[in-house]
C-alpha positions as CSV (number, residue, x, y, z in Angstrom):
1,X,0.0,0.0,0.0
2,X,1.0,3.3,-0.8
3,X,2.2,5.5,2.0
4,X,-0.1,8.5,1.0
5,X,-3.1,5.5,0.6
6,X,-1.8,4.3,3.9
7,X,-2.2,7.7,5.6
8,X,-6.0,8.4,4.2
9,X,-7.0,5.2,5.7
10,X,-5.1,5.4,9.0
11,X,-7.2,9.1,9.4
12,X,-10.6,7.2,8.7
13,X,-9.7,4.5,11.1
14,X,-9.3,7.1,13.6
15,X,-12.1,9.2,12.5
16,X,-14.4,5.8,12.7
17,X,-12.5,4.9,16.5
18,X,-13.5,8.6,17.6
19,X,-17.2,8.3,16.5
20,X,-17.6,5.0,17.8
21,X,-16.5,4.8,21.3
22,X,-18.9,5.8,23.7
23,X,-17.7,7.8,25.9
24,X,-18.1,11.8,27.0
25,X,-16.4,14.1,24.7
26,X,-15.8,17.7,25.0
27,X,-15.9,20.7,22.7
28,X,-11.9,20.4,22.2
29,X,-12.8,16.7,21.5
30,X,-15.3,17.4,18.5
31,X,-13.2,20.1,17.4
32,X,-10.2,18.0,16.7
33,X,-12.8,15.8,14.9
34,X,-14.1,18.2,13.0
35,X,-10.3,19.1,11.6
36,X,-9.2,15.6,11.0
37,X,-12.4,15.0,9.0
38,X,-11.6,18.5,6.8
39,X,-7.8,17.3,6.5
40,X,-9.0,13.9,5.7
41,X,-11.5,14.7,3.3
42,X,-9.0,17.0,1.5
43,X,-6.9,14.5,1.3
44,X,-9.0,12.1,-0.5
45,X,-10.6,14.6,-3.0
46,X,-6.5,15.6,-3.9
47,X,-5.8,11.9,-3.8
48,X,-8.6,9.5,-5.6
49,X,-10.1,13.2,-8.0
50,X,-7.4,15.5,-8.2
51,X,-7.5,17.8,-10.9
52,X,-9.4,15.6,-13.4
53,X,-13.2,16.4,-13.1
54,X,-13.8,12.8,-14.7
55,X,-13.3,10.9,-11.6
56,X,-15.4,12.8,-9.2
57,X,-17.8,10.1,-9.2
58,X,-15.4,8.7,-6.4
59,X,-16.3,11.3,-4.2
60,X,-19.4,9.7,-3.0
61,X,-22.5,11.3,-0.5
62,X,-21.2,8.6,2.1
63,X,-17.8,10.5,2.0
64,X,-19.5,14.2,2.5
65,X,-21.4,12.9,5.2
66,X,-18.9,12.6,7.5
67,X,-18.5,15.8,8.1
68,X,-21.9,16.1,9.9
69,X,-20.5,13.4,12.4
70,X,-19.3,16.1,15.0
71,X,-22.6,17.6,15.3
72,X,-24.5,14.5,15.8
73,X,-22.0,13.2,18.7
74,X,-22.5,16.8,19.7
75,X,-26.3,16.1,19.6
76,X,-26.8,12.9,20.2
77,X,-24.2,11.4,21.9
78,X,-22.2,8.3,20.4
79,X,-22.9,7.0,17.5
80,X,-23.0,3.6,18.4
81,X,-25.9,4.3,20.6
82,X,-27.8,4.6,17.3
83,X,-28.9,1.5,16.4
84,X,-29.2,0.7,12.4
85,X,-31.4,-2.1,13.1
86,X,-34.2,0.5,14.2
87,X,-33.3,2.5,10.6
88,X,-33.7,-0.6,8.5
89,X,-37.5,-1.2,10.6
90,X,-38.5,2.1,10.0
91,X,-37.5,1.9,6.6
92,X,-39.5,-2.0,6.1
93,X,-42.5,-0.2,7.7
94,X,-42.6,2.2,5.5
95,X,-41.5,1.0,2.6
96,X,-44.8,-1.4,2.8
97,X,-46.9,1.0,2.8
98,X,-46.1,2.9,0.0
99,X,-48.7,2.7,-2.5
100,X,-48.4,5.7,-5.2
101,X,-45.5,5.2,-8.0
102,X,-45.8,8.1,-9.3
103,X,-44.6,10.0,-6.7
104,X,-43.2,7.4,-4.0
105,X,-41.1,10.1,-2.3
106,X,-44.6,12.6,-1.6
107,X,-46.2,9.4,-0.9
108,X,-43.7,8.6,2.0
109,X,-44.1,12.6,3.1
110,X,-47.3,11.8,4.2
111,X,-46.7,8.8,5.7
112,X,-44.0,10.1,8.1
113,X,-46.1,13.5,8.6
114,X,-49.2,11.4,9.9
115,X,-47.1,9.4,12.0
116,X,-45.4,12.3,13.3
117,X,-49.3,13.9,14.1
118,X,-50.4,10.7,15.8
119,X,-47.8,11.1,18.0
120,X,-48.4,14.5,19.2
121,X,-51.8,13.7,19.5
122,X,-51.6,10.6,21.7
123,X,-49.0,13.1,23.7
124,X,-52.1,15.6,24.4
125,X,-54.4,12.6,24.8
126,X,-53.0,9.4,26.2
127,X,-56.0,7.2,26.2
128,X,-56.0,7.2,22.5
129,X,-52.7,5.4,22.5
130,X,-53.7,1.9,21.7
131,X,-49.7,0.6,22.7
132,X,-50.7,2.4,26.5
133,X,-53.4,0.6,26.9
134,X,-51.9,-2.6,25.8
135,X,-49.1,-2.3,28.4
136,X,-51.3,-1.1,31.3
137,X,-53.0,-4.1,30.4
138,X,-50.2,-6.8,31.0
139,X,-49.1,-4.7,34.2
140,X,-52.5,-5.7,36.1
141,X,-51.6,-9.7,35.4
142,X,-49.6,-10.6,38.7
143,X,-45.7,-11.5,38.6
144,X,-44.4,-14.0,40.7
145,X,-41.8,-12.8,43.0
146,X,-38.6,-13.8,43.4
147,X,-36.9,-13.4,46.5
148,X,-33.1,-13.8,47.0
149,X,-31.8,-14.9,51.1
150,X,-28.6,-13.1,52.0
151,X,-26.4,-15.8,54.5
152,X,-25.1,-14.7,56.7
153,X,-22.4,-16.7,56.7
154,X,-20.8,-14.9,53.6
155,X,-22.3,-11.6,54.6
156,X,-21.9,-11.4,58.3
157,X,-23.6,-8.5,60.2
158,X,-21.6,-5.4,59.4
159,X,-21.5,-1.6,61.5
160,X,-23.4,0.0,58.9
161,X,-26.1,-3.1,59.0
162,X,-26.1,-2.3,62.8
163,X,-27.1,1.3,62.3
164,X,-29.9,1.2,59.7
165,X,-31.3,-1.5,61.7
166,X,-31.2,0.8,64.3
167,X,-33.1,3.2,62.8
168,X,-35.8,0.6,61.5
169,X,-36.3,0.4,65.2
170,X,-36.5,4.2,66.0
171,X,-38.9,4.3,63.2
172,X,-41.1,1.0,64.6
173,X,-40.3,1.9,68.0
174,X,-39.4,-1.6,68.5
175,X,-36.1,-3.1,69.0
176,X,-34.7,-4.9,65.5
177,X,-31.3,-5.2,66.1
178,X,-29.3,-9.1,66.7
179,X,-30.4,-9.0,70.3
180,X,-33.9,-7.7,69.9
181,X,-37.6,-9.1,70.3
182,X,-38.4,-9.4,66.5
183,X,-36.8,-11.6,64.4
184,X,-35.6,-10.3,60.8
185,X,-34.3,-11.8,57.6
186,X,-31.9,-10.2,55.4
187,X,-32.6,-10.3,51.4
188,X,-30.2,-9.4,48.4
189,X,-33.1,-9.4,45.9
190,X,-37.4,-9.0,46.2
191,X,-39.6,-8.0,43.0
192,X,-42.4,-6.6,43.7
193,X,-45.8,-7.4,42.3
194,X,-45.8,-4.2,40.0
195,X,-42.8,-5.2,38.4
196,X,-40.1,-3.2,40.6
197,X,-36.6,-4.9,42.1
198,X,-35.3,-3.7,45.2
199,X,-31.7,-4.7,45.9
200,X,-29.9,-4.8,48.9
201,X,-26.9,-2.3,48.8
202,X,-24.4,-5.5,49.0
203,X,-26.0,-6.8,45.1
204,X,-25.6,-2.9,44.2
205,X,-22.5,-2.6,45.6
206,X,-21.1,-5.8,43.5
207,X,-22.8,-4.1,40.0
């Protein structure tokens, strides 16, 4: 490979690395983006066009669109937290319901305008939202519950155990602690009937 090749596709590689690693980036960050996507797309227009207007069919929309990258991290945070599979769904939804071929593209205007309107709608009156209702629905049917013992002999009774029992008991007004007249059981993990998971701080603390 030809060093100036070599150097084109070392810059996308980075370029691609940059955009796809999910992680916080500042203003500094998308700024240096934004200049090694000018320098590299320079670079490529000098290297695979140059001067001969025959060849700009290599500079394809694909290319150009990189330079909107640093405004969508900007935006929208990484772009790996965009999922293509959701594109290509919204595309196969649509794309069935096109039915005018004479003007496919005015056709799918509409299509996305009404969805768009439904939408608002539903936001200013929920009980039109047939989805809602379908989940409100499945949240009345009862869930079992699962319920996870702590031992004690890998978790033995801690200070900080001590003290929040101790307040248990303040708040009961009955004694809770080791020594006490009610008997207690600790749990690393209950769900709830509506759905909810409360976890002990030692299963947090472990995540």
């Amino acid at each position: 490979m030809h060093p100036p090749i070599l150097k084109k596709f070392s810059q996308f590689v980075e370029i691609i690395e940059f955009a796809m690693t999910s992680t916080k980036r500042t203003d500094a960050n998308l700024s240096y983006l934004q200049e090694l996507i000018i320098k590299f797309l320079l670079g490529f227009e000098k290297l695979y066009v140059g001067e001969d207007p025959e060849k700009i069919h290599r500079m394809r929309l694909c290319i150009f669109q990189l330079i909107h990258v640093p405004n969508h991290i900007r935006w929208n945070g990484s772009i790996r937290l965009g999922s293509q599979a959701t594109v290509e769904r919204s595309i196969g939804e649509m794309g069935r319901k096109i039915r005018s071929k004479k003007a496919p593209f005015a056709n799918l205007t509409n299509l996305i305008y009404e969805k768009e309107l439904i939408k608002i709608l539903c936001l200013y009156y929920p009980t039109l939202d047939v989805n809602s209702k379908q989940k409100s629905n499945l949240e009345t049917v009862p869930q079992p519950i699962q319920q996870h013992t702590i031992s004690k002999r890998y978790n033995p009774m801690t200070p900080v155990i001590e003290e929040e029992l101790a307040s248990i008991s303040v708040l009961l007004k009955q004694t809770i602690t080791s020594g006490g007249n009610i008997k207690y059981s600790r749990w690393g993990k209950l769900k709830l009937l509506n759905g909810h998971v409360l976890s002990s701080r030692s299963t947090e603390a472990k995540n």
